[in-house]
Steps between C-alpha positions, in 0.01 A plus 500: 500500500761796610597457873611771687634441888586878531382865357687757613464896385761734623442854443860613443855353276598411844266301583441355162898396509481378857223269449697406170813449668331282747297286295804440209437217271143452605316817416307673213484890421144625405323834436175416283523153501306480190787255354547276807211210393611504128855469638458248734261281258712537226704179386382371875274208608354496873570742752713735535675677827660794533610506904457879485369755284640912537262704367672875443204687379491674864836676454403890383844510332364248253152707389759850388393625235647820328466642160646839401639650123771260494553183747150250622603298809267250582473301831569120433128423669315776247157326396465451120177689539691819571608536111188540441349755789818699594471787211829598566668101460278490179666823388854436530455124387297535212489138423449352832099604514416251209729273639314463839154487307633151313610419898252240619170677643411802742557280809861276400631897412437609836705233675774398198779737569773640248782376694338129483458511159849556443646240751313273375671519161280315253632541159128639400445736820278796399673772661869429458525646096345835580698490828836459273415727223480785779881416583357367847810363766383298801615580832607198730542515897672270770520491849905449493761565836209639696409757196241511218717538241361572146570452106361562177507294159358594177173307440627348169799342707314371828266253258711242436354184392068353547434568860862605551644867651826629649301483815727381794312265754534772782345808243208657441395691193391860682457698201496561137610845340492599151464791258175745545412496103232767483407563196586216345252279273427182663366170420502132624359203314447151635369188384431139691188248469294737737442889503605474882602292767758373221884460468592666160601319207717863416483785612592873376602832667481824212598827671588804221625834494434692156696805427409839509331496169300157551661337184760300635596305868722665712515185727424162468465242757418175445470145749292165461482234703357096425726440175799403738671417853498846576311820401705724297580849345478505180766746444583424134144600398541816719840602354343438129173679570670825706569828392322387146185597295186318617360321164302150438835383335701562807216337754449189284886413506591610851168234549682210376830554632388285886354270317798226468536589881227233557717263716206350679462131532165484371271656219762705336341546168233653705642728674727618219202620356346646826836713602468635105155621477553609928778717353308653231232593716721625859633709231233650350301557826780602661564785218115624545561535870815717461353661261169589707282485253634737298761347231504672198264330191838367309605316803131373577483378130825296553390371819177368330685377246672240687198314566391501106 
């Protein structure tokens, strides 16, 4: 059983750090909550008390959002669910909508937040890859000397271990910004032992840019999560695939280049051969989308091919 003595929701960072400052040591930060029974039954037996639980999803700051032709800022508190109803999010982060469909169901969206997802820092968390393939940086704030005071980290620096951020004890994550990539081809591929409701074995983030004649990527960007400690760019991959001709040759090797990144502790020869037939098809679906439907019948041919 979880015990709670205390629930407190302030509706501002000043409250939020006051009530954190006063209840040091023995408190909890929430939003959605939808992680606080598998964390507190995880690894536990019997019951388990938390003296006081600060929920932050009150705090408007927190539910920003912003999208325009170049930066997406996103309030730490932003429901999953709006990746998937917010036509402009789903615009600038074109892999985020297929993301949030693999997210659980209609009703865990609407209460798991973007912000929690990220603290939470599983190596296999859904929207962390597409999150870091969009360049994203966190932004961190304190109550310090009577002032909020505020800083950002890249997102691929702030993970820094399972379960483990450059989080001080007296921060909160407030937002997330990150490049607005419309335009882009997007895709996201997951795979665990349910369709939802499941922790992902890996996990893939595709977003591509082709150039002006549709032939060849102008921009690559590549991150997976669930082979290791941490999710990761795959930046080798990206610097191999960009500014080159889009062919089945090129897509089959650029899929087995992660593969002897599998560092997980467990069913490796699995997931080698998950992250090299998630690669082939990010890629290819992730081509079609740039490409809006209208690549040109070589390029189709080759993109069929790498499937014969």
């Amino acid at each position: 059983m979880l015990i709670c003595d205390e629930y407190l929701t302030p509706t501002s960072l000043e409250e939020a750090f006051a009530a954190m400052a006063c209840h040091r040591g023995e408190c909890r930060i929430v939003a959605g909550a939808t992680d606080l029974l598998p964390w507190a039954r995880e690894g536990r037996a019997g019951d388990v008390e938390i003296p006081t639980l600060i929920d932050v999803s009150k705090i408007p700051e927190l539910h920003e959002r912003r999208a325009d032709g170049k930066r997406v800022r996103l309030g730490a508190a932003t429901p999953i669910q709006r990746f998937l109803d917010d036509p402009a999010l789903a615009a600038a982060l074109p892999a985020m909508p297929r993301c949030a469909v693999w997210f659980a169901d209609d009703q865990i969206r609407e209460s798991a937040t973007i912000g929690g997802n990220i603290v939470n820092a599983s190596p296999a968390g859904d929207g962390i890859p597409p999150l870091m393939a969009h360049d994203a940086v966190v932004e961190l704030a304190a109550r310090r000397n009577g002032s909020i005071v505020r800083r950002k980290v890249p997102l691929v620096q702030f993970i820094t271990g399972p379960g483990t951020t450059t989080l001080a004890p007296d921060e909160l994550l407030v937002a997330i910004e990150c490049d607005a990539l419309a335009g882009y081809g997007g895709s996201f591929e997951k795979v665990g032992h349910r369709r939802s409701l499941v922790i992902s074995i890996v996990c893939l983030a595709v977003l591509v840019q082709l150039d002006g004649a549709g032939r060849g990527f102008e921009d690559v960007r590549l991150a997976i999560g669930g082979i290791g400690p941490v999710p990761r760019r795959l930046t080798a991959v990206e610097s191999f695939l960009g500014q080159g001709a889009v062919t089945a040759a090129r897509l089959e090797q650029a899929a087995a280049m992660p593969v002897e990144l599998v560092a997980s502790r467990t069913r490796q020869a699995y997931r080698r051969d998950i992250v090299r037939g998630f690669m082939l098809r990010g890629l290819i679906d992730a081509v079609r989308a740039a490409g809006g439907g209208t690549l040109t019948p070589d390029l189709a041919r080759d993109l069929e091919a790498v499937y014969a």
